[in-house]
C-alpha positions in Angstrom: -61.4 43.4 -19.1 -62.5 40.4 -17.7 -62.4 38.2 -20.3 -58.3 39.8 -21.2 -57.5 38.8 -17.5 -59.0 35.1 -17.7 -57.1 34.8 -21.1 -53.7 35.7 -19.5 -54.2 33.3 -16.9 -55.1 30.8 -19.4 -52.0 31.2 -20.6 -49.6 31.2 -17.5 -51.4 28.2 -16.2 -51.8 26.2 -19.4 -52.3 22.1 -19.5 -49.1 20.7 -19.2 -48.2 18.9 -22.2 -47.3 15.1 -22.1 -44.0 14.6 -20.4 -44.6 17.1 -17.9 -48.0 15.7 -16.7 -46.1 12.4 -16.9 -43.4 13.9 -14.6 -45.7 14.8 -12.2 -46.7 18.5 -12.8 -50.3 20.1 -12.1 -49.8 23.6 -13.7 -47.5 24.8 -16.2 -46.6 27.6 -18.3 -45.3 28.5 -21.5 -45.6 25.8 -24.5 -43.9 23.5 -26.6 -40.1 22.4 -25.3 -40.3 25.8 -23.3 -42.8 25.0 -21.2 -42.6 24.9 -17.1 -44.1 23.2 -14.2 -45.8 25.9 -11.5 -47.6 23.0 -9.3 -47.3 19.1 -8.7 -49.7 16.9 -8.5 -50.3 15.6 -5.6 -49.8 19.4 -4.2 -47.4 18.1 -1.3 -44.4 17.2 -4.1 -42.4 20.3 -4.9 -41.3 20.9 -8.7 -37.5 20.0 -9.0 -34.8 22.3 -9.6 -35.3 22.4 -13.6 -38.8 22.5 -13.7 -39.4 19.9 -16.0 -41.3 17.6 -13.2 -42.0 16.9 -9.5 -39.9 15.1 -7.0 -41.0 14.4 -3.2 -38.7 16.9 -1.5 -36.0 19.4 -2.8 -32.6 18.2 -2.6 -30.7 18.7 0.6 -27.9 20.9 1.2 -27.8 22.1 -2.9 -31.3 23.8 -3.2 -33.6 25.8 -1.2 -37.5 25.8 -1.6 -40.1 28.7 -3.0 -43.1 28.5 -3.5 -42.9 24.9 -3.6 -40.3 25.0 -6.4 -36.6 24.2 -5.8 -34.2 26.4 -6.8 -30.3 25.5 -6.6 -28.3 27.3 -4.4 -25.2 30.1 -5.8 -23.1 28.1 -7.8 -25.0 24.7 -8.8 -26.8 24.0 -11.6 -29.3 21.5 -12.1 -28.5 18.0 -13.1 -28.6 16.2 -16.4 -31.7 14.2 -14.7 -33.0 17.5 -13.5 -33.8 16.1 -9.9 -30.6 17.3 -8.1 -27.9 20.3 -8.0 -24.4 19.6 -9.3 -21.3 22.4 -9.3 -21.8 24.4 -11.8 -19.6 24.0 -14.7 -16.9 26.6 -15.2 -17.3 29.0 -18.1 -14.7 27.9 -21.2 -12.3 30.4 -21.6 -11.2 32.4 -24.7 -9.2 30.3 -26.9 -11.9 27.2 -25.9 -14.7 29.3 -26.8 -13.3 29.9 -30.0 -12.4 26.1 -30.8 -16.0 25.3 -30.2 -15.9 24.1 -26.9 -19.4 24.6 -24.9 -18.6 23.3 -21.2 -15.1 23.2 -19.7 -13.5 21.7 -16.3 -10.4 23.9 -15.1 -9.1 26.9 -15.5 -6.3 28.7 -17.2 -3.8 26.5 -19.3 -5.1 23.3 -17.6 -8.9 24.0 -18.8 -10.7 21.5 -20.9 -13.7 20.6 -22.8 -16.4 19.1 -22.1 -19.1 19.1 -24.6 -19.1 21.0 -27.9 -21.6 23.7 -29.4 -23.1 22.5 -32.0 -23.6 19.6 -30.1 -23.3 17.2 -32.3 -19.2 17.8 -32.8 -16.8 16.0 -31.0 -14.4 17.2 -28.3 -11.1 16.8 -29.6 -8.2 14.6 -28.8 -6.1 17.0 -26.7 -9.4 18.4 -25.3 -8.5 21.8 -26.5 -11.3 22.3 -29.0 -14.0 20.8 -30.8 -14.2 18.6 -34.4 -17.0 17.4 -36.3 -15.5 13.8 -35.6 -13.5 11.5 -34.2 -10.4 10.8 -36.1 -10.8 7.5 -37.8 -8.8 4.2 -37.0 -6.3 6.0 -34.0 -9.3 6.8 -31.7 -12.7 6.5 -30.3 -14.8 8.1 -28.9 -16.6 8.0 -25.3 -19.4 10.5 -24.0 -18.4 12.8 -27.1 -15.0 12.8 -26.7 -12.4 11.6 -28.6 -9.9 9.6 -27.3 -6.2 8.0 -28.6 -6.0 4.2 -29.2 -3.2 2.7 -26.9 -0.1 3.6 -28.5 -1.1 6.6 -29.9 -1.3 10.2 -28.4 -2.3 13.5 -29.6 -1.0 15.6 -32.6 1.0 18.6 -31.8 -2.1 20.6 -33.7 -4.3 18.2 -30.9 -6.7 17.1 -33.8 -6.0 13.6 -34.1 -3.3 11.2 -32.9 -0.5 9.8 -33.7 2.1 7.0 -32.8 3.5 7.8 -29.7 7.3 8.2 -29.6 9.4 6.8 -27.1 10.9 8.9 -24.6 14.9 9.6 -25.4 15.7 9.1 -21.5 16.3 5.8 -20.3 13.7 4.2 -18.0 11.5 7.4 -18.7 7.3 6.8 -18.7 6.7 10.2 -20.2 8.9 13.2 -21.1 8.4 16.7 -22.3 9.9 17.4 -25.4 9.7 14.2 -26.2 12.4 13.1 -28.6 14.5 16.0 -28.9 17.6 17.8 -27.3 15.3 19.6 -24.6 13.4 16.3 -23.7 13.0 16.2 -20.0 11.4 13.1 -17.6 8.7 13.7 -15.7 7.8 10.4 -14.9 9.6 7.1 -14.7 8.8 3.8 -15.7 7.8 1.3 -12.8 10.4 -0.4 -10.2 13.1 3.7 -11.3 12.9 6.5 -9.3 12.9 10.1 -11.1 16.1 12.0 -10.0 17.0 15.9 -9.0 18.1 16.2 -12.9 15.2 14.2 -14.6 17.2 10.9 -15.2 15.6 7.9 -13.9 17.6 5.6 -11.8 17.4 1.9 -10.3 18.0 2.8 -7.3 18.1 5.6 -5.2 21.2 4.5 -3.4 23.2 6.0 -6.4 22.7 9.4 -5.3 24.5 10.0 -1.9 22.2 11.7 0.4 18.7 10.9 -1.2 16.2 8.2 -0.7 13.5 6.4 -2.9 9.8 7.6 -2.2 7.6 5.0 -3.6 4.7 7.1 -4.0 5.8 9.6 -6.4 8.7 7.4 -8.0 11.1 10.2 -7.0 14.6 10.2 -5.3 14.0 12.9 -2.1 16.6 14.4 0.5 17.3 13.1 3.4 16.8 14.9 6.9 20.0 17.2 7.0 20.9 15.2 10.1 21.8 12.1 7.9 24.6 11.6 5.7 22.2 8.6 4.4 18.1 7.7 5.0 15.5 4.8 4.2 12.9 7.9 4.8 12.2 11.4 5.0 12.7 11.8 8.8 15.5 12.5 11.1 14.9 9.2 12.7 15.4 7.1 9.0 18.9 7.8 9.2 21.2 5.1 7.7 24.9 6.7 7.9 25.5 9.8 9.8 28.2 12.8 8.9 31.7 13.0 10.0 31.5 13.2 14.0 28.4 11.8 14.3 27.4 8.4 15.2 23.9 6.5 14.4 21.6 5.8 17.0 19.2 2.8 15.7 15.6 3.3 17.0 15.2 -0.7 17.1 18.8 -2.6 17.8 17.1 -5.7 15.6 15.6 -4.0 12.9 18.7 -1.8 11.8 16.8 -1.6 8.3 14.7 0.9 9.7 17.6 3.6 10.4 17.7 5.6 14.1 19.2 9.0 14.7 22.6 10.8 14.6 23.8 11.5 17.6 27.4 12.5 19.4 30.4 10.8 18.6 31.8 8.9 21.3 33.3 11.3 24.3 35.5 9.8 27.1 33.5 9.1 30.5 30.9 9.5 29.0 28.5 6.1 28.1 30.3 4.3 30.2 33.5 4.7 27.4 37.0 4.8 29.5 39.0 5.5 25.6 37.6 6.8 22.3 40.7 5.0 20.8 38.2 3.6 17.2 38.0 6.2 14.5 35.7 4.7 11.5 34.4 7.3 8.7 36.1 10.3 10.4 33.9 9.3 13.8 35.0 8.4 17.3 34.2 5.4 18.6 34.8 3.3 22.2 37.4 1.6 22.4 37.3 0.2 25.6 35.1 0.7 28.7 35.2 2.1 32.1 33.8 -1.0 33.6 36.9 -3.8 33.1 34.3 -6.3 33.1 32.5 -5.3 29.7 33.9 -4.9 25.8 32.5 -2.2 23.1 30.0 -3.5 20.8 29.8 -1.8 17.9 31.8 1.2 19.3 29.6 1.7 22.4 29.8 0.3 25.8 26.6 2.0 27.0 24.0 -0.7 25.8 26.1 -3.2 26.7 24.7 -5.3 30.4 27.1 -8.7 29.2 29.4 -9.6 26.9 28.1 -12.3 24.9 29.7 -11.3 22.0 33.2 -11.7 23.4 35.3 -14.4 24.1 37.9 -12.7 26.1 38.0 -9.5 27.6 40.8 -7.9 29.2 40.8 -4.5 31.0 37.5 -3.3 29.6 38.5 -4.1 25.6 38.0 -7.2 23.6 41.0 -9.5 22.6 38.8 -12.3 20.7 35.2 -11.4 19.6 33.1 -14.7 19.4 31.5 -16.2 15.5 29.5 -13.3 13.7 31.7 -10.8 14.8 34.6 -9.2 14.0 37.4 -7.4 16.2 38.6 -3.7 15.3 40.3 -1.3 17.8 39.4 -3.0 21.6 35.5 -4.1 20.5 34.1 -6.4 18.6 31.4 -5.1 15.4 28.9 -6.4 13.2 28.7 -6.7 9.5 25.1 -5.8 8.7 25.0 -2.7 11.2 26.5 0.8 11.6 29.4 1.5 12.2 31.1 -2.0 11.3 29.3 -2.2 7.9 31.3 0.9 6.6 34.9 -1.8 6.8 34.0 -5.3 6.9 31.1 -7.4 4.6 32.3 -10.6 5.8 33.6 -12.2 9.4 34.8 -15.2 10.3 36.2 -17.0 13.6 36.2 -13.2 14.8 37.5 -11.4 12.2 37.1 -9.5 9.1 37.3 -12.0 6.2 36.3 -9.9 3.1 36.6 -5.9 3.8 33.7 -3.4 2.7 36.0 -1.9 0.2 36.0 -5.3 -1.9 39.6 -6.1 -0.6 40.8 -9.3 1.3 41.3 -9.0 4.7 44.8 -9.5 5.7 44.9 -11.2 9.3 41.3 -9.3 10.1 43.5 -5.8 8.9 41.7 -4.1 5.6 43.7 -2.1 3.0 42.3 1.5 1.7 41.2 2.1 -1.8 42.4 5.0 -3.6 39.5 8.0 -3.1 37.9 8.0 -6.0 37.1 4.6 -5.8 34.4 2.4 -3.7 35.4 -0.5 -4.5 38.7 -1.9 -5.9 41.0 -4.6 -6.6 44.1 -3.0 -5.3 44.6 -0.3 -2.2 45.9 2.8 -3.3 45.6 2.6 -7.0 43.5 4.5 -8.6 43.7 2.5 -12.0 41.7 -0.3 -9.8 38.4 0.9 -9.0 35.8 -1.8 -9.1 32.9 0.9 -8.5 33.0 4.3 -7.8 33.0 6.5 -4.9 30.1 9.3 -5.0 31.0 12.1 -7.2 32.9 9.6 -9.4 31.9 7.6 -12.5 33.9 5.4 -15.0 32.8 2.9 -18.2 32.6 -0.6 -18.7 32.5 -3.2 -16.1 36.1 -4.1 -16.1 38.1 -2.7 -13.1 39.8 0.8 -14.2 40.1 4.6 -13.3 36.7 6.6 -12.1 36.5 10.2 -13.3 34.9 13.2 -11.6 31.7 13.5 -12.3 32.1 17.4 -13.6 34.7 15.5 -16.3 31.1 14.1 -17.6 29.4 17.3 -17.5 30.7 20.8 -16.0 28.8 21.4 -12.7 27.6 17.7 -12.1 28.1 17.0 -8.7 26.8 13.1 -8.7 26.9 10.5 -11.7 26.6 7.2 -12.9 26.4 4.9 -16.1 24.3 3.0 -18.0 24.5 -0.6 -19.2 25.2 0.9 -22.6 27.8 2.9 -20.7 26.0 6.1 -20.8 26.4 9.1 -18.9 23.8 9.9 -16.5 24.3 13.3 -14.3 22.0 12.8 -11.3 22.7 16.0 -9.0 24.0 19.5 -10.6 26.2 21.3 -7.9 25.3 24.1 -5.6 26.7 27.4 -6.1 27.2 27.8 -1.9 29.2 24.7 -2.1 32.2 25.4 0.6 34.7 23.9 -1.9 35.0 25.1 -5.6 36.8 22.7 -8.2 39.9 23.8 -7.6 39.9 22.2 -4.4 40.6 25.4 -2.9 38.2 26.8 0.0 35.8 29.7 -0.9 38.3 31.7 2.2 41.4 30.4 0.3 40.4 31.8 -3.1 39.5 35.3 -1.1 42.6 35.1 0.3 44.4 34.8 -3.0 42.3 37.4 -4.8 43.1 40.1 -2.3 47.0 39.1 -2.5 46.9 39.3 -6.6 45.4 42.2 -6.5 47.4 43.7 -4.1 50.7 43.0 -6.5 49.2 44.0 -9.7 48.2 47.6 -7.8 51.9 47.8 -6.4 53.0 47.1 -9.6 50.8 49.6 -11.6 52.5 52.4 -9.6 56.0 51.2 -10.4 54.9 51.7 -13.9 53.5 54.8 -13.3 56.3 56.6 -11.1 58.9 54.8 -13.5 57.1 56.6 -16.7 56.8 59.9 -14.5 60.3 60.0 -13.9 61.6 59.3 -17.5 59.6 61.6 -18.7 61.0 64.5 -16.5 64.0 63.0 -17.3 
């Protein structure tokens, strides 16, 4: 009995073979590449987490010590070097199993390889499965997986790669789809922002109500407060709605936008007559103190009038250089509101109007309303741009169709260089207006009425049949 018992000891506390007493260990047990460390030599060290050695101290916060052998806490793993805990790697999922796949990161449809069983094959391309090797020439391989030369990407079957194919879209980095009638952008290329219909765009200035975040390379919405934006808040305003005039949050930094406040109100700001109307807003027109002029259609900010020449009765007859006169005040080109009707003053007036007409005697013409831009007020044939919700072809000044000509429920457009297309907002369903141009109450309105005919007719027919019939 005796002699049994010292044998089994023998055995659980066997010499530890080279590497092991290299690494540190005292005791061991088991043999060959199965055998474990028990003890460290000198006793204080502790055996590390997978027992192949000794360390000085189990590792913090990812182990816990027994026995003087760490052990990795619920959910780590020891380390490739064996001294520390990592995460442990998630379990490979069905189809990943299957490929070969022996470690995976992710879960679901976004899960990966990692390594391979046998380990000696090669994670795949599309890191969806396993091969025996790396597809010659097209890739190569790093840390046992395979990966696409530049210009190439993976196959559709994910076991090699092939020349990438350009992306249908213009400006587009990478599509879905790529190359056929369903492709769609998901990312654009440098310097283009990705639009609300996965078109990629210059600028985001195209698309009324949206602004360029550099970050993601995406045109966003502005705060609902602004009819325009340089940024997502309701103090980034650039141009406010109808009846609502912008507030700048810095007078001389108007780049930075300001808010949307109330259009102007009589007695109130100091504002004696809201005589200006600009972009279907009130504005001062002249001020309760006869002293002082509006600049840029408010009197409230207003403590001299620099900007004025001469000043009679609390309006401006003759706004100084830099300025330009419109309704009692003098206004600025490269600020809200007098940006929205003049580019260009001179001697206190408007020289060259916003709309891309002449000025005549500081007085600007209007452009028909589908254009923003034209040669000519009035006629629509001489659009030099288009007004939002408008596109037209070539450079050359001409008509601007509606952007649902382009495509049915496009509600904003634009062209290419190569005179192209480009739908960069669908329309909403809750729109107030339908095409038509009818309300959403008008068409009610309507509806009821027809209806109300075709039933009154209905039993004409019906009384008139009744009657013949007893005839």
């Amino acid at each position: 009995m005796l002699i049994t018992f010292l044998l089994i000891c023998a055995v659980i506390r066997a010499n530890c073979e080279g590497s092991l007493t290299t690494a540190g260990c005292a005791t061991c047990t088991g043999s060959g590449s199965g055998q474990t460390c028990l003890t460290c030599n000198p006793s204080s060290n502790k055996v590390r987490p997978d027992q192949k050695g000794c360390i000085a101290s189990c590792p913090a916060d990812v182990s816990t010590e027994s026995n003087g052998v760490c052990q990795c806490k619920s959910g780590y793993e020891p380390s490739s070097t064996g001294e520390t805990c990592v995460p442990k790697t998630p379990a490979c999922e069905g189809s990943l199993t299957t490929a070969g796949c022996a470690t995976c990161t992710g879960s679901g449809s976004d899960q990966t390889c990692l390594t391979c069983n046998p380990s000696s094959n090669k994670v795949r391309p599309d890191q969806k499965g396993c091969i025996a090797s790396c597809p010659a020439d097209v890739s190569t391989e790093s840390n046992g997986v395979c990966q696409c030369k530049s210009g190439y990407e993976p196959s559709s079957t994910g076991e090699t790669c092939v020349p990438k194919t350009s992306c249908k879209t213009e400006n587009c980095q990478t599509c879905e789809n790529r190359g056929t009638d369903r492709e769609t952008c998901t990312e654009c290329n440098d310097g283009t922002y990705l639009t609300p219909t996965n078109q990629c765009t210059t600028s985001c200035a195209a698309l009324s109500g949206y602004y360029g975040d550099a970050a993601s390379k995406t045109c966003k919405r502005c705060d609902p407060s602004c009819a325009e934006c340089v940024g997502p808040a309701s103090t980034q305003c650039s141009a406010c709605p109808a009846g609502r005039a912008l507030k700048y949050a810095d007078v001389n930094a108007p780049t930075k936008g300001g808010s949307c406040g109330e259009q102007c109100a009589v007695s109130a700001d100091g504002c004696a007559d809201c005589g200006a109307r600009i972009g279907g807003t009130a504005y001062c027109s002249r001020c309760t103190n006869t002293q002082q002029a509006p600049l840029n259609g408010d009197c409230a900010a207003n403590s001299r009038v620099a900007f004025c020449q001469q000043v009679s009765n609390g309006a401006c007859t003759q706004c100084k250089e830099g300025y330009f006169l419109r309704d009692g005040g003098c206004y600025q080109v490269d600020r809200q509101p007098g940006e929205q009707v003049c580019s260009k003053a001179s001697n206190g007036q408007c020289t060259m109007c916003a709309n891309g007409l002449t000025a005549d005697n500081g007085s600007c013409g209007v452009c028909h309303a589908s254009c923003a831009t034209c040669s000519a007020a009035s006629d629509a044939s001489k659009c030099k741009t288009c007004a939002a919700g408008y596109y037209k072809t070539g450079t050359a000044d001409g008509p601007c169709k509606a952007c649902s000509e382009g495509l049915v429920g496009c509600r904003q457009c634009t062209t290419t260089a190569a005179n192209t297309f480009v739908c960069l907002e669908m329309g909403d369903a809750t729109d107030s207006a339908n095409r038509s141009g009818l309300s959403t109450g008008a068409i009610a309105g309507i509806s009821v009425a027809v209806i109300a005919v075709v039933g009154g007719l209905v039993g004409f027919l019906c009384w008139w049949f009744l009657c013949r019939g007893k005839a």
